[in-house]
C-alpha positions as CSV (number, residue, x, y, z in Angstrom):
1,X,5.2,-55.2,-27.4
2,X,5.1,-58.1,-25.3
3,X,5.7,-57.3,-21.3
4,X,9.0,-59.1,-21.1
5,X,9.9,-56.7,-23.6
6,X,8.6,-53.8,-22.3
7,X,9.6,-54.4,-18.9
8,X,13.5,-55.0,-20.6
9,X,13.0,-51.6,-22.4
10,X,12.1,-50.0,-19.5
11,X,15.1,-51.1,-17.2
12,X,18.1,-50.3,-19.6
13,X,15.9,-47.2,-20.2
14,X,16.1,-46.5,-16.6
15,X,19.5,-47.0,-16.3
16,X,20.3,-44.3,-19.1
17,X,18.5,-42.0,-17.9
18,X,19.8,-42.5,-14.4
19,X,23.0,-42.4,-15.8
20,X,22.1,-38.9,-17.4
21,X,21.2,-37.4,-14.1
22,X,24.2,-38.8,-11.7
23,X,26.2,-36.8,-14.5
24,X,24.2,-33.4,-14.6
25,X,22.3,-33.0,-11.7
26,X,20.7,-29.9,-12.7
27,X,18.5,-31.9,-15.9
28,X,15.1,-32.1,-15.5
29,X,12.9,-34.7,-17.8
30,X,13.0,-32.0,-20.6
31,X,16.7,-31.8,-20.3
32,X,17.1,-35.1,-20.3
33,X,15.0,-36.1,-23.4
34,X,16.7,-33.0,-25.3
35,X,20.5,-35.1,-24.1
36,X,19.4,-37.9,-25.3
37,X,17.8,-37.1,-28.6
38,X,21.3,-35.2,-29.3
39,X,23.7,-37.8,-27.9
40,X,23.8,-40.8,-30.3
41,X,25.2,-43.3,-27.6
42,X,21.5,-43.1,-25.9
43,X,18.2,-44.3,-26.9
44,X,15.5,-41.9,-27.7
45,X,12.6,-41.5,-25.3
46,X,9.5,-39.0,-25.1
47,X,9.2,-36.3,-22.0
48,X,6.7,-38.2,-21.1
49,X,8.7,-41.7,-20.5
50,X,11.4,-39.7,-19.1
51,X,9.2,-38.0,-16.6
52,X,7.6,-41.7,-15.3
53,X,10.6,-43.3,-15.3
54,X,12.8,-40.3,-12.8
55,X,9.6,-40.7,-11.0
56,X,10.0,-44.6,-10.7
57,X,13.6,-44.2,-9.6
58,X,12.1,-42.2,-6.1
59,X,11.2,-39.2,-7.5
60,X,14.7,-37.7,-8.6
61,X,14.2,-33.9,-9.5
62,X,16.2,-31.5,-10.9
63,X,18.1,-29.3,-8.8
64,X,17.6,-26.1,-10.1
65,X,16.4,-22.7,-8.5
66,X,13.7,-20.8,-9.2
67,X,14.6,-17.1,-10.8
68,X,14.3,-14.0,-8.2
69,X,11.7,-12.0,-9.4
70,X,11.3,-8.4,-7.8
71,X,7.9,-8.0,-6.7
72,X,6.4,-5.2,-8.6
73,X,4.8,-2.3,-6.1
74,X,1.2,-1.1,-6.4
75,X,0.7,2.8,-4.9
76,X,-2.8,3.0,-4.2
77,X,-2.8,6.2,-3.0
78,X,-1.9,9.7,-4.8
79,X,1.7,10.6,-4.2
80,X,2.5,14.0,-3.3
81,X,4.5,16.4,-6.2
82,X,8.2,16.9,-5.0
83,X,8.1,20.5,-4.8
84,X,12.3,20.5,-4.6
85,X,12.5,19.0,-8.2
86,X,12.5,22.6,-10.0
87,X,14.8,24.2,-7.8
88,X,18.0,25.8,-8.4
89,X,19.1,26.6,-5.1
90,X,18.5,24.1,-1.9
91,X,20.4,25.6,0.4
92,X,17.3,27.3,2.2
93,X,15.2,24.0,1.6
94,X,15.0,22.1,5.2
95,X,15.0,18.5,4.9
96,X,14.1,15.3,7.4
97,X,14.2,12.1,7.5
98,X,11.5,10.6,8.2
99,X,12.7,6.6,8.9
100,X,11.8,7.5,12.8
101,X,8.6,8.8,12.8
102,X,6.0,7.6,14.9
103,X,2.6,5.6,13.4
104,X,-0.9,5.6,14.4
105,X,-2.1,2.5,14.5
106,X,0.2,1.4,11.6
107,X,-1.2,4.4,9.4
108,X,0.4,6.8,8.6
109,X,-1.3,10.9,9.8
110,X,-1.7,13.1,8.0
């Protein structure tokens, strides 16, 4: 392809795509490549085109969030059997809460 050419290409290309984002801010390259390999009105481009040319047009990204994960807990220490769990009658079972007690040096005493 001759520069010209390219350089053509790679204009109305940029305008599509562009044109693509202003309408769904949420596409990323993949998005955008996947809308316009579906969409007959717009040329076909690879990811990788897609992705130089959002960069080219000052780094336009998508908007999207990243997915809450729940961070998973790790007990390194053995846990103490609840004694209550067998129980059929707890009305001679004393219980606390324990939210206000005191630390030793951020451990806990035992």
């Amino acid at each position: 392809m001759a520069p010209i050419k390219y350089s053509l290409r790679r204009d109305t290309l940029k305008s599509y795509v562009l044109n693509i984002w202003q309408t769904f801010k949420l596409y990323g390259y993949r998005r955008i490549v996947a809308y316009s390999q579906l969409n007959n009105d717009f040329p076909k481009i690879t990811e990788y085109m897609a992705l130089k040319l959002l960069r080219e047009l000052g780094r336009i990204r998508s908007c999207m969030q990243k997915r809450y994960r729940k961070t998973k807990t790790v007990v390194t220490v053995n846990q103490k059997p609840n004694l209550t769990r067998h129980l059929y009658d707890l009305s001679s079972v004393w219980q606390t809460d324990i939210t206000y007690m005191q630390l030793n040096n951020h451990r806990w005493s035992i």
